[in-house]
N, C-alpha and C positions, 0 to 999 in steps of 0.2 A: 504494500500500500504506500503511495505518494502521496507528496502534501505541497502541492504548489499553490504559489502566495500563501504562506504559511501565516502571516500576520494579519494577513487580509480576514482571510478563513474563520479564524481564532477571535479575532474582535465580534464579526454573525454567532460563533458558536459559541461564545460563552454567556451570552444570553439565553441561548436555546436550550442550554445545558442545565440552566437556572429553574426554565421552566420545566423539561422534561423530568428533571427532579425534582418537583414540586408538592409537598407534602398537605397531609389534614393536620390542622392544627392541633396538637397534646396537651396534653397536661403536665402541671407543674412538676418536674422529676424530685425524686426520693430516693433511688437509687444510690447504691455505692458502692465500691470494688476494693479488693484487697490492693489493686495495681492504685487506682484512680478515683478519686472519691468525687461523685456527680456532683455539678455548678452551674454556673449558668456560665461559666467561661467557655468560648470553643477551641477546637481543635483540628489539627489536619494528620490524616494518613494518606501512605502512598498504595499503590497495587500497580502489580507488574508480573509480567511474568513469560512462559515461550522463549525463553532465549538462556543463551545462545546456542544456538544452530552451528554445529562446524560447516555443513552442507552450504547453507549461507553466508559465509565469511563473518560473521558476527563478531569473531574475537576482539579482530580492533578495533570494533565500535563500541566493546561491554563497560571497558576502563569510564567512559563518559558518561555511561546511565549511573555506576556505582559513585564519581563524581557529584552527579547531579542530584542524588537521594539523599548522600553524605552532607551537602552544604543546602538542603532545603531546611523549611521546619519544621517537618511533617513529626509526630509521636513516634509514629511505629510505622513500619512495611508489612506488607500483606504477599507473598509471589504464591500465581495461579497455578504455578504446576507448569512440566514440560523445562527440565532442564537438562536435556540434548534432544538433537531431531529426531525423524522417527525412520530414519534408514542408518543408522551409524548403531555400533556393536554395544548393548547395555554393561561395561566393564565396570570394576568396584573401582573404578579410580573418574569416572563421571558421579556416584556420589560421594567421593573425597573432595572432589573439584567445588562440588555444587555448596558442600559445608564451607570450605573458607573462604567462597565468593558469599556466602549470607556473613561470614562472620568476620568480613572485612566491613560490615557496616557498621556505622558508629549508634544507629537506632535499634531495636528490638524487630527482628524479622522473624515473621508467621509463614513457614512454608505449607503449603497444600499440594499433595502429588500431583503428577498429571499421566497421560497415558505412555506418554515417549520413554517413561523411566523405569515399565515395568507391564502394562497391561499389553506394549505391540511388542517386548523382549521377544516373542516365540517367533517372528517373522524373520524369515532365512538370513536376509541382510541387516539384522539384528543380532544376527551372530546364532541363530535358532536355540536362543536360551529359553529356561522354565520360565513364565513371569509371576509365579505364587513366589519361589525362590528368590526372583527379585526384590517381590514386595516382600519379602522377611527380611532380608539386606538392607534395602530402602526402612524399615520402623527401627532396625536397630542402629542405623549409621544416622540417618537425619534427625530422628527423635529419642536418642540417647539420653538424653534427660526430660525434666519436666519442664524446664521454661524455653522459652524461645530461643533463637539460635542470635545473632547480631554479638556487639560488643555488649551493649548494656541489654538487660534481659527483664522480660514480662514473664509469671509465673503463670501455666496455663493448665486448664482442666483437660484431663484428656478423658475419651473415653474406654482408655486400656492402660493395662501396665507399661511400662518403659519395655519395648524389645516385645512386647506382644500384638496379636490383630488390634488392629480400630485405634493404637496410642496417638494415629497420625487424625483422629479425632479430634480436634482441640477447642475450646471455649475460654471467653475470657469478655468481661466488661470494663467501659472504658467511658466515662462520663456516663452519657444518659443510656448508652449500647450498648446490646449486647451483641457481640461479636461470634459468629462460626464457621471454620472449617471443617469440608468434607472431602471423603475421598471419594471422589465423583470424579471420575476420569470421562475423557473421552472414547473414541473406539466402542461406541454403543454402554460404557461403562461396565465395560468386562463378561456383556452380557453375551451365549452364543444364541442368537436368534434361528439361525439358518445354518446351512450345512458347509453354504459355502465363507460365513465367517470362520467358521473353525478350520478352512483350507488354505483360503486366501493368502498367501506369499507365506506359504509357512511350509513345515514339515508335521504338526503336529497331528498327534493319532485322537482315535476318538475318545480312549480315557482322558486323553492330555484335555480333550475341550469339557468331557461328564467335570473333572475336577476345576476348570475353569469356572462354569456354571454353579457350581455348588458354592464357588466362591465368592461370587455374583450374588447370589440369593442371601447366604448369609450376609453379608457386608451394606445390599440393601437396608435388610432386617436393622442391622444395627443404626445406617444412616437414617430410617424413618426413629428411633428411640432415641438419636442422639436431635434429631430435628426437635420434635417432641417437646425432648426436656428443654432446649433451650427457649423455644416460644413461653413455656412455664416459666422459664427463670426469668425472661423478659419482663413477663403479664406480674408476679410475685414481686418484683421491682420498681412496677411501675415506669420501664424502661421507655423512653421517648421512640427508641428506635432497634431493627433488628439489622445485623448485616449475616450474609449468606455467602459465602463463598466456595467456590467449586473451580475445578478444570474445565469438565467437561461442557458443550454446548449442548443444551437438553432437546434443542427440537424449536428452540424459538423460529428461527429463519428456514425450516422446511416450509417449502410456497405450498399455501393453499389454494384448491380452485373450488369452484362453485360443487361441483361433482363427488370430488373426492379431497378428504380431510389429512395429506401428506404427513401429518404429527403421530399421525398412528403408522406408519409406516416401519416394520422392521429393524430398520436402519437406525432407528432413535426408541426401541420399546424398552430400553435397559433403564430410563430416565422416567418412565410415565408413572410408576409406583407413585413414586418421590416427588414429582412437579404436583401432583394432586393431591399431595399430601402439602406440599409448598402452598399451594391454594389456596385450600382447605384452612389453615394456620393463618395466611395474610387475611382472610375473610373473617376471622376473630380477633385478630389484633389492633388494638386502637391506633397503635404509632405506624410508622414507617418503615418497609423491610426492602432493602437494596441487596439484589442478588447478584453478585460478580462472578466471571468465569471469564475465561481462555479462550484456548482453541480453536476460536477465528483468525485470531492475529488481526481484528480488524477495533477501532474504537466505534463502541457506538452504547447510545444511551436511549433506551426509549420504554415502553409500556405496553409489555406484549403477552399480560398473563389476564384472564385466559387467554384474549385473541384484542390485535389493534384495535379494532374496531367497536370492543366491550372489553374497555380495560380494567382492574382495578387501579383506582388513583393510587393507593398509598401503595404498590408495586413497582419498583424503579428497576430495570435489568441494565447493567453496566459492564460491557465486553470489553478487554482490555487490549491494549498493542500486543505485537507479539512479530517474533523476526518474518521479514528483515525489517520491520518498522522499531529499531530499536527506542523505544521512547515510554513513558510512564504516565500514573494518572494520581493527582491528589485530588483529595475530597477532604473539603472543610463541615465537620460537625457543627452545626449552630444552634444553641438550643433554644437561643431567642428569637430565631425564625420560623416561622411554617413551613419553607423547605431547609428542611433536618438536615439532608445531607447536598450541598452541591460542590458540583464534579466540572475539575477543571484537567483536561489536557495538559501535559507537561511536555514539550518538543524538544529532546536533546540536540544539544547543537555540537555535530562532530569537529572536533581541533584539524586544523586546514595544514 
């Protein structure tokens, strides 16, 4: 994705951005956090994530983004998941890589997997690794403890032990927010729907997909329990706002036509549990819930739950950059506004 007249551009969209993320008015917060005790002060975080890409020459554009998060004033970072491409060998030294690129940041970094690091492992030019194997490498190297990864460190709820399934589960409140990741990948989120996902540029046999899918169901399971409590923890708080973060894209941008409803489609049924369960939770929650994810590499901000055309207002979807668009997104908390959260583009400017 290109950005010509970037200034231009940027001056129209950060109005649009204002409104696209335009909240119902809350109530007074009560709220408080072990991290961050709720105010009426606001606050910025970053989200980022899809990069780098060796496929894309990414490397010597990453030094810039980590620059540019380091001398912002954002609280904390958020990365969506997807930290290598999804044709390059899943080796234990891409997440050695991936830890001291979070933990060269001088803020609190929230990672959330994505599929490149573990759900597409089984695809030949992936080196035709296990990806259940991967993801038990991936909870015990990137979530080795319980707080966040960066220089200075947020203490975070997971919902497993260190080194076991679901620890890359994480929650944590932060003024009026509460804040969650999930492991919601893309690649159908680990689901095999079809005969020809579990073939698809791979070598894998049909146990290798039975244990896939078993893997998929449980992990759902837990993702609607960890959903769940956090909307509780929200509503018990009194929280102004929820935020939601994922890798995967759940089916927002399948076109629909008059005929036939493309969201039911195969190709995205790994995501329908969970988006209806997403629904279902923003439809009882008073405040504001911004759901962020990956996977496009594209920015974009808009109100696409259930469907455009019958939106919920207080549902704000926020898709993030992602290579080769090396670039990042701060979102200013404001608790004295009616939009809770707005979402400003951050354009790094690569060194010439």
């Amino acid at each position: 994705m290109t950005f010509p007249n970037v200034s231009r551009a940027l001056m129209a969209l950060s109005l649009a951005l204002t409104l696209a993320a335009c909240a119902q008015p809350g109530s007074t917060v009560k709220s408080t956090s072990s991290q961050h005790t709720a105010s009426a002060s606001s606050y910025r975080f970053g989200l980022w994530g899809d990069m780098p890409y060796k496929k894309a020459g990414d490397a010597p554009k990453l030094p810039a983004v980590l620059a540019s998060l380091n001398a912002s004033d954002i609280a904390f970072s958020m990365f969506v998941g997807d930290i290598k491409d999804g044709s390059s060998v899943c080796t234990d030294a891409t997440f050695t890589d991936a830890r001291a690129m979070f933990n060269s940041l001088k803020k609190p970094l929230i990672y959330v997997p994505g599929d490149n690091e573990w759900t597409d492992c089984h695809r030949t030019n992936n080196g035709s690794m296990n990806p259940l194997e991967r993801l038990d490498y991936l909870r015990k190297t990137l979530y080795a403890t319980t707080g966040s990864l960066g220089q200075t460190r947020l203490t975070l709820q997971h919902q497993g032990q260190v080194g076991q399934p679901y620890v890359e589960n994480t929650r944590f409140s932060y003024g009026p927010v509460v804040f969650a990741g999930l492991n919601m990948p893309g690649s159908n989120n680990n689901h095999i729907a079809t005969a020809k996902q579990c073939t698809s540029k791979s070598k894998r046999t049909q146990a290798d997909c039975d244990a896939a899918e078993a893997e998929f169901r449980a992990r759902d399971a837990a993702n609607l329990r960890w959903l769940s409590e956090t909307f509780d923890q929200a509503r018990a708080n009194a929280a102004r706002g929820v935020v939601l973060v994922v890798q995967g894209e759940p089916g927002f941008d399948v076109p629909e036509t008059e005929d036939v409803d493309e969201r039911q489609s195969p190709a995205v049924s790994g995501y329908r549990t969970f988006m209806t369960a997403v629904e279902e939770q923003t439809r009882r929650f008073d405040g504001q819930v911004l759901f962020v994810h990956g996977d496009m590499h594209v920015f974009k901000v808009d109100k696409p739950l259930p469907r455009p055309l019958e939106p919920l207002l207080n549902f704000t979807r926020l898709g993030t950059f992602g290579s080769p668009s090396l670039h990042w997104v701060r979102v200013t908390v404001d608790p004295a506004s009616a939009n809770l959260f707005q979402i400003e583009p951050v354009i790094v400017t690569q060194p010439r």
